[in-house]
N, C-alpha and C positions, 0 to 999 in steps of 0.2 A: 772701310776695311771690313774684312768679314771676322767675327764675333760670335761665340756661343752666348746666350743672351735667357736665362728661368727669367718667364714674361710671369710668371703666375703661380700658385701654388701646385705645382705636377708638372707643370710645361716646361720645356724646355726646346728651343732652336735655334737653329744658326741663319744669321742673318747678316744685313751690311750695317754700320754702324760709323759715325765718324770719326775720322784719325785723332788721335788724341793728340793734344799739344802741352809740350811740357812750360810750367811754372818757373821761377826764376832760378830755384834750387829744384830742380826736378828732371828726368832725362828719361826719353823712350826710348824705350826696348823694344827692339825685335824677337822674339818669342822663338826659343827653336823648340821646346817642349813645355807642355801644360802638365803636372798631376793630378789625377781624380782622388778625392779624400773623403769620409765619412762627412767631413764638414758639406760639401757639397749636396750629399745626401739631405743632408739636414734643414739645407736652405731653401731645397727641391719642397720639400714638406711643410714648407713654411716656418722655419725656426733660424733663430740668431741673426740673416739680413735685417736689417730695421725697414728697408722696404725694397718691393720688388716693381718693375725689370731691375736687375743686374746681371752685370756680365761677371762669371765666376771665376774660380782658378787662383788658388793665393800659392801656390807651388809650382813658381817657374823661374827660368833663367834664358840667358837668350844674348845677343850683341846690341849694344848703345848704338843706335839710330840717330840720335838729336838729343840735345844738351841747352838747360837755360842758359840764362847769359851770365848767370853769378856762380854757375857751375866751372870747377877746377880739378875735383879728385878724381872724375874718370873723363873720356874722351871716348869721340867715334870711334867704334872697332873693334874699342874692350868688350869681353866677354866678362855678365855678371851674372850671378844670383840674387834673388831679392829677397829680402825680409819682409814679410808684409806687414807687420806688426806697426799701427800706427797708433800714439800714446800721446797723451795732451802732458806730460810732464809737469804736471801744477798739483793735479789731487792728491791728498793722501799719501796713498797708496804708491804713486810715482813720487813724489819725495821720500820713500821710505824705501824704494827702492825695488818693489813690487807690481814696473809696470805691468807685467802681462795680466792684474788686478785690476788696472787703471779704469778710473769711472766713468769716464768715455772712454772706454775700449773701440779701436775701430781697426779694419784690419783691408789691406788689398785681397779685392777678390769675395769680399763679406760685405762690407761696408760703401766701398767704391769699387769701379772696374777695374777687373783682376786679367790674367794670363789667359784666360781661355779667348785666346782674341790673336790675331796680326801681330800686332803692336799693346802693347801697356803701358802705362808712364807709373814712376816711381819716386818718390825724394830720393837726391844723391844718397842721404844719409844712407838707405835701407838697402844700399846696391855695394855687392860684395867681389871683386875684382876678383878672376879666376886665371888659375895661372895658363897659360899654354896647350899643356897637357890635358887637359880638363875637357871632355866633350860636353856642351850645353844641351845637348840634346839629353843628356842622363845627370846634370847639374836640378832637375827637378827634386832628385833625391835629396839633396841638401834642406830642404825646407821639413821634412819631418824626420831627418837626421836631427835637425837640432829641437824639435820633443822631444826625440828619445833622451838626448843628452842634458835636457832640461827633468828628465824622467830621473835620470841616474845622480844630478844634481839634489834633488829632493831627497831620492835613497840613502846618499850617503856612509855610500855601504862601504862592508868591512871584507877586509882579505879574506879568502876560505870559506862565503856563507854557501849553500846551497839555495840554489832560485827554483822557483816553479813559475812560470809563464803560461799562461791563459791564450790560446788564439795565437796560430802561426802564420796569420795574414803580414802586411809589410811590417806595419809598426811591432809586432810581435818578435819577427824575425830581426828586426835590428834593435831592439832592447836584447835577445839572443849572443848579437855580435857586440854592442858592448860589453854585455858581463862578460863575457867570454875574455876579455879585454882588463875588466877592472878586478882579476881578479879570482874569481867565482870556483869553490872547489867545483860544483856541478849545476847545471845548468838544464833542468828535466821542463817541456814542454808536452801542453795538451790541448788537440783540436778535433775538433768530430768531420773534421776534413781530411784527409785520407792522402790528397795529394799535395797540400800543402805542407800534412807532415815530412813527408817526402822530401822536400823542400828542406824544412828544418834538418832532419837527418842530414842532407849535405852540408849542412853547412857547419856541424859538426855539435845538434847538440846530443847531451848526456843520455837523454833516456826521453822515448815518446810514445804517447797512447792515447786514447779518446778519453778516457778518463783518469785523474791520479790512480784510484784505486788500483788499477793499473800496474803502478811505481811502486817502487819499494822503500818507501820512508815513513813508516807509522807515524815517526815524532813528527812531522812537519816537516815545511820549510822556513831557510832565516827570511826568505824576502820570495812574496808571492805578490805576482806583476798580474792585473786584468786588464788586459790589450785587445779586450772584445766590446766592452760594454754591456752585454749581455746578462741579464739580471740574475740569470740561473747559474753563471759562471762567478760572475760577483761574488754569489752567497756561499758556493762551494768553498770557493776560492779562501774567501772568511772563515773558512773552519777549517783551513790546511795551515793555519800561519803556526810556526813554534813559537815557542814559549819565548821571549825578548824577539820575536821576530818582528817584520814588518810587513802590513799589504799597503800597494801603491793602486792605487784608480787610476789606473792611464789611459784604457779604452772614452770611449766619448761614450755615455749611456743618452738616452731620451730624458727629456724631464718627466714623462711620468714614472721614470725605474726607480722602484723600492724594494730596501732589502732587510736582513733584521740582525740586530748585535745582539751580542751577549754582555752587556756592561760588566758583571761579573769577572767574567772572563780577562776581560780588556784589563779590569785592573789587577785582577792575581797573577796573570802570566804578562804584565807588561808589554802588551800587544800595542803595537802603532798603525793607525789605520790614518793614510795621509794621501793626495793627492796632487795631478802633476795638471801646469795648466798651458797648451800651448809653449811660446819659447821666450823666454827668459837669459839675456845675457849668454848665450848658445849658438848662436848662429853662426859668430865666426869661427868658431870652436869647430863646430859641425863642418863650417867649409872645406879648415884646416884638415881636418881628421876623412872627409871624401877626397881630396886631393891627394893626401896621401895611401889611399887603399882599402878605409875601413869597410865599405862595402863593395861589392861586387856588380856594377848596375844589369850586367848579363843575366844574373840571379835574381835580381829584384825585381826590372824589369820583365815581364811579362807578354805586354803588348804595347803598341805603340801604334794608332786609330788616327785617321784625320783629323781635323776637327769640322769637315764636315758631317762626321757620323759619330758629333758629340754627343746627341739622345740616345745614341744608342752605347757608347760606349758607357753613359748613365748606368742603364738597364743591366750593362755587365757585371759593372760593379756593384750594382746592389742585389744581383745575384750571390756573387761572392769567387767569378768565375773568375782565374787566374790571379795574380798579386798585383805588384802594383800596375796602375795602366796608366798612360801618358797619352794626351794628345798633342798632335803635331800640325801646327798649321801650315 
């Protein structure tokens, strides 16, 4: 089958690969869309895979092709979403209830061959039956629908806060459309991207500029989201929180991003500085909540690239040209 395949650190192509064959509990998928995600970036650069070739893509959905033989919960035909989240259930962290911490953390698409491909295979577990209605082809979004939701999990936020959001790339734009949802008296975004603001503004949020200063809220915000990663956003961002408020680290930073606190601060104004990691108990959530309308995949989606012109659809997204991009084998 043919297969996007990072041979190296920097490389990336499409090439043939062989069919995968599912496991006694495990069933392939047919792939109708792939998403492109920072993580992919990442891996491109040599970070998080524990080794390379791998075939990438942990955000896809697609129809059940073949099913092991101790498989029972889905069947040829259905239409899933998958979870890529693969968690050894024994450490710690996973008895305590904090897989997405799990000490072998390993993930579809990071760790093993992911959706950027023909066909995938999956544990039944991790495959999420999609109702009828549900196009697979925009079923990609469900996979960092349920970060955001795993984001908003962490927050815990309160009726009436006022948000400030960092970065109106995809994940930006749907932490937007949750709060908007749980909530939020106002909902003010900032991106030094001009057409993605644009983007935001339809989608109805409160107030947007290239920078807070910008905005009209001297005091702060209750709950300021960085959905960039970007170090210079980070630190800004750390100095807009109010007083009992809270910053979330959602964006994905580099290992070498450093920023600087004020400990001070942190303790006289009760400031919570806390972070979201991947998806956590969310995903069906996530499914339930795309199924039903929470986002818009016409808006989200962007583009949607072969996957023969997966290096290059790379290159777009590490530009930062359009939102989300999908590939399509």
């Amino acid at each position: 089958m043919k297969a996007a395949v990072i041979e190296s650190v920097g490389r990336a192509v499409v090439t043939e690969v062989p069919d995968p064959t599912p496991g006694p509990r495990e069933v392939v998928v047919e792939v109708a869309a792939c998403g492109l995600c920072g993580t992919d970036l990442h891996i491109l650069q040599g970070e998080f895979a524990p080794k390379l070739p791998i075939v990438p893509g942990h955000e896809f959905a697609g129809e059940v092709v073949g099913v092991g033989d101790r498989v029972t919960e889905v069947s040829v035909g259905d239409q899933v979403a998958v979870d890529p989240s693969l968690y050894c259930y024994e450490c710690r962290y996973c008895r305590t209830g904090h897989n997405n911490l799990c000490e072998r953390w390993a993930a579809i698409g990071v760790t093993t061959a992911g959706g950027a491909a023909k066909y995938a295979v999956a544990p039944v577990a991790n495959c999420v039956k999609l109702p009828e209605h549900v196009r697979t082809q925009d079923a990609a979004l469900i996979e960092p629908l349920s970060c955001a939701v795993r984001g908003y999990d962490v927050l815990q936020s309160r009726l009436g806060a006022h948000v400030l959001i960092y970065g109106s790339g995809t994940m930006g734009l749907m932490m937007l459309e949750l709060a908007k949802r749980t909530g939020a008296a106002s909902v003010d975004m900032v991106d030094l991207n001009p057409a993605r603001l644009e983007t935001a503004r339809g989608l109805g949020v409160s107030a947007s500029a290239a920078t807070p200063d910008e905005l009209d809220r001297p005091q702060g915000w209750d709950l300021v989201i960085d959905a960039t990663g970007n170090a210079a956003a980070i630190q800004d961002g750390l100095d807009r929180v109010a007083k009992a408020g809270t910053f979330l680290q959602f964006g994905v930073a580099d290992y070498a991003t450093r920023v600087q606190i004020d400990p001070y601060r942190i303790y006289n104004q009760e400031i919570t500085i806390t972070g979201s990691m991947a998806v956590l108990h969310s995903y069906e959530r996530a499914a339930e909540l795309f199924a039903n309308g929470v986002l818009d995949p016409d808006v989200f989606i962007s583009d949607r690239i072969p996957l023969d012109r997966y290096p290059e659809a790379l290159e777009q997204f590490a530009a930062g040209v359009g939102r989300k991009i999908v590939v399509v084998p």
